[in-house]
C-alpha positions in Angstrom: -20.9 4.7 -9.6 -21.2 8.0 -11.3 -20.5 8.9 -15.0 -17.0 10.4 -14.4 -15.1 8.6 -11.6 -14.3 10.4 -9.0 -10.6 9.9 -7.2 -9.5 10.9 -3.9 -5.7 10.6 -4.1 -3.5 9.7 -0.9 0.0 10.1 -1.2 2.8 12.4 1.4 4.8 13.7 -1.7 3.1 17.0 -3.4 4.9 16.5 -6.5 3.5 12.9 -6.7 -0.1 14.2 -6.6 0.6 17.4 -9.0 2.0 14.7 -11.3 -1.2 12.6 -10.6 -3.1 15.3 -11.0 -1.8 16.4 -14.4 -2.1 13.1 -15.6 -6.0 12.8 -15.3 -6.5 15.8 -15.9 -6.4 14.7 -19.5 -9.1 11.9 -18.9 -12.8 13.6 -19.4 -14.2 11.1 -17.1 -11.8 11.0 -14.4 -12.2 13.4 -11.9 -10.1 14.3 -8.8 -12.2 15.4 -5.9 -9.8 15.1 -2.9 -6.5 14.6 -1.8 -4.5 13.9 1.3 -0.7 13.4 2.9 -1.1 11.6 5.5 -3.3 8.4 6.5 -5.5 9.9 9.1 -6.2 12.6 6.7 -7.1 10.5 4.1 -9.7 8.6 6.8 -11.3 12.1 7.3 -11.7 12.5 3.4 -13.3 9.6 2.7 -15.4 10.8 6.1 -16.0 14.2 4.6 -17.3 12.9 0.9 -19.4 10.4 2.5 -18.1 7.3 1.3 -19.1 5.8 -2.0 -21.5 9.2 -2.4 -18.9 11.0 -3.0 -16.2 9.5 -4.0 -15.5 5.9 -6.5 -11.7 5.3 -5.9 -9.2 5.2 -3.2 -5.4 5.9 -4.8 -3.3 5.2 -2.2 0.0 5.2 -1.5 1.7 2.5 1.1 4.3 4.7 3.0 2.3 7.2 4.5 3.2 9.6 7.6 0.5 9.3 10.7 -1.2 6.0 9.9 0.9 4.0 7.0 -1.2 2.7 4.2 -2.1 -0.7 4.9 -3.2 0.5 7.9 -5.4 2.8 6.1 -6.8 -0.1 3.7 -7.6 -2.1 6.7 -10.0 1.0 8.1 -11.8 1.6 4.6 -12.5 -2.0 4.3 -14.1 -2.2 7.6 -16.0 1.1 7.4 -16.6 1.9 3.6 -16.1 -1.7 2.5 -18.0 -0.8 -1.0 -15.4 1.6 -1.8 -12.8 0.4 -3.9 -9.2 1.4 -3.1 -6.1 0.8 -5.5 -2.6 1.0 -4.0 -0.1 2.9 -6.1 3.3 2.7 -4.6 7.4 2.7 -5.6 7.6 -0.4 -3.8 7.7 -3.5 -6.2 4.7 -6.1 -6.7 6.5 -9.0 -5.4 7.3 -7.1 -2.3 3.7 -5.8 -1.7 1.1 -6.9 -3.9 -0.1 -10.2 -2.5 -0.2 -8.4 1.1 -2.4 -5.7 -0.3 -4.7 -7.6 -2.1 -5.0 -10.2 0.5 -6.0 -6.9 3.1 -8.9 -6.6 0.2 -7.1 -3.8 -2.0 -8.9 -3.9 -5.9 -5.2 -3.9 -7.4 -1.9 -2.7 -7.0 0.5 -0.4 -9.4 3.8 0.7 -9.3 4.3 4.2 -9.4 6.6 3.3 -13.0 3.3 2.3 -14.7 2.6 3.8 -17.7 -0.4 6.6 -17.3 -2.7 4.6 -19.9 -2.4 1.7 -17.6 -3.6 4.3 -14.7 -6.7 5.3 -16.3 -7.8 2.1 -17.1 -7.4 0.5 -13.5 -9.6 3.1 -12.2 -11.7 2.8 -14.6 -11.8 -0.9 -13.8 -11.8 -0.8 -10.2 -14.3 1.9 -10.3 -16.9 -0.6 -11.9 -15.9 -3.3 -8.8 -13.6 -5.2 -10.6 -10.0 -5.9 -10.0 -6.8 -4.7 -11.5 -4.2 -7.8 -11.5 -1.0 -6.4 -13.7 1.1 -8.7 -15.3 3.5 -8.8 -12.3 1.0 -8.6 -9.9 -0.2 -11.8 -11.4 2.8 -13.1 -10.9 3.5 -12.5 -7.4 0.0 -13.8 -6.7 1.1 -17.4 -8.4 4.0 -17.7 -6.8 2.5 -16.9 -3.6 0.0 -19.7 -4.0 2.7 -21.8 -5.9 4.5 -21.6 -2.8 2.2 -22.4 -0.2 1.5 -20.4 3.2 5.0 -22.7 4.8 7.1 -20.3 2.8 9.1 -18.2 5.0 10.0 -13.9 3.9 7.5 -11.0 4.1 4.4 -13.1 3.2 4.2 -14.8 6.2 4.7 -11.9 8.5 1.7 -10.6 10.7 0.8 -7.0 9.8 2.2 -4.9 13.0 5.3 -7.2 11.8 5.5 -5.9 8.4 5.3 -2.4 9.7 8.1 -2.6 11.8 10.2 -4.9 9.0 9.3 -1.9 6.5 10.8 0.7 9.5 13.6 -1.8 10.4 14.8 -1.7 6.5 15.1 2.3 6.5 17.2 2.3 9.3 15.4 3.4 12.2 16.0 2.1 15.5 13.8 0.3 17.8 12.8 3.5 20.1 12.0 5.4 17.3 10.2 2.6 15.7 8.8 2.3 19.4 7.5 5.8 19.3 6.3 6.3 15.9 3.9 2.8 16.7 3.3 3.7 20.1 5.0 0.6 21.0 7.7 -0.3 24.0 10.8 -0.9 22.9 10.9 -4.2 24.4 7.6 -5.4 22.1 9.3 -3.5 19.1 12.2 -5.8 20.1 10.2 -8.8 20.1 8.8 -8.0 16.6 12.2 -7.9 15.6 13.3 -10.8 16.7 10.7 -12.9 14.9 10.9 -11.1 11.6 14.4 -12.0 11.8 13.7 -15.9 12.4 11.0 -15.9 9.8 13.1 -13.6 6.8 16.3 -16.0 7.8 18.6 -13.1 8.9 20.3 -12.6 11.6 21.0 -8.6 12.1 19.8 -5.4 10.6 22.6 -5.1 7.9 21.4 -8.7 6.9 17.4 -7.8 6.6 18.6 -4.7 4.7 20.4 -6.6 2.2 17.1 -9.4 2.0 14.6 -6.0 1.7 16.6 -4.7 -1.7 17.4 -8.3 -2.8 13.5 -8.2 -3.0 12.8 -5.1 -4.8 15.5 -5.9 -7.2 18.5 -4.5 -6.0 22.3 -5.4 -5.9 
């Protein structure tokens, strides 16, 4: 690793990366060197820096357009797998961080976490460790508390979660179809099983599961 760490950062929303932007900005030793909206485009950066030569951490959000970013996780890890990446998103860590860790992420933050904590996760990550937050910890105990029988989310495959996470803002199965390059009959089938696996029985029902999870009423 070099002396300042350098950041590519990987989030759709330009506001989001001004803010990120802004923020470490005020750190002497954090440096952002690229940035990307969209998942393929965050590929070809990483591509374009050479890997760990040019750049020391991944931010990344998980609701990207063109290739979402689990997706995106799962390609680092196979072709830059020295190159840490940390996932920054608004979902919470119940909801996401066991999944992104277990796809070899070096932590997980929500996108309400104080700027201090930020800094020091990249710092962390940077130096190949791992940022576990408090609730990340959590979701990681009660995941093993549980045991791999437990039904929900954290059993689902990972083409299932992508079409559970597309389900639960309302699209429908062609456009689900087409954004995955799927046939709406295997989108269908997906559905079907994360129904069976979440316990719900309709759309309404996995909606109502989805914000039960992230904390809503």
């Amino acid at each position: 690793m070099s002396a300042t760490v350098r950041v590519l950062l990987g989030d759709d929303h330009k506001i989001v990366r001004e803010g990120l932007k802004m923020v470490l900005a005020d750190e002497p030793d954090v440096q952002v060197v690229a940035e990307a909206d969209t998942g393929p485009a965050v590929l070809q950066a990483v591509q374009n820096l050479q890997g760990p030569k040019g750049v020391d951490v991944v931010l990344l959000d998980i609701a990207l357009p063109g290739m979402d970013g689990l997706d995106v996780l799962q390609n680092l890890r196979r072709d830059w797998p020295g190159l840490p990446v940390l996932m920054l998103s608004t979902y919470p860590e119940k909801q996401y961080a066991v999944r992104c860790i277990q796809l070899g992420a070096s932590g997980y933050l929500n996108k309400s976490t104080d700027p201090d904590d930020l800094t020091a996760a990249l710092r962390r990550v940077a130096e190949g460790g791992m940022h576990v937050s408090p609730a990340t910890a959590e979701a990681l105990a009660n995941w093993v508390g549980q045991g791999r029988t437990k039904t929900g989310i954290e059993v689902l495959s990972h083409r299932e979660h992508q079409v559970y996470l597309l389900l639960t803002q309302g699209q429908t199965v062609t456009e689900i179809g087409a954004q995955l390059s799927l046939a709406p009959n295997t989108v269908s089938t997906y559905r079907a099983r994360i129904l069976e696996k979440t316990g719900t029985k309709n759309d309404v029902e996995l909606a109502l599961y989805a914000q039960s999870l992230s904390g809503g009423r």
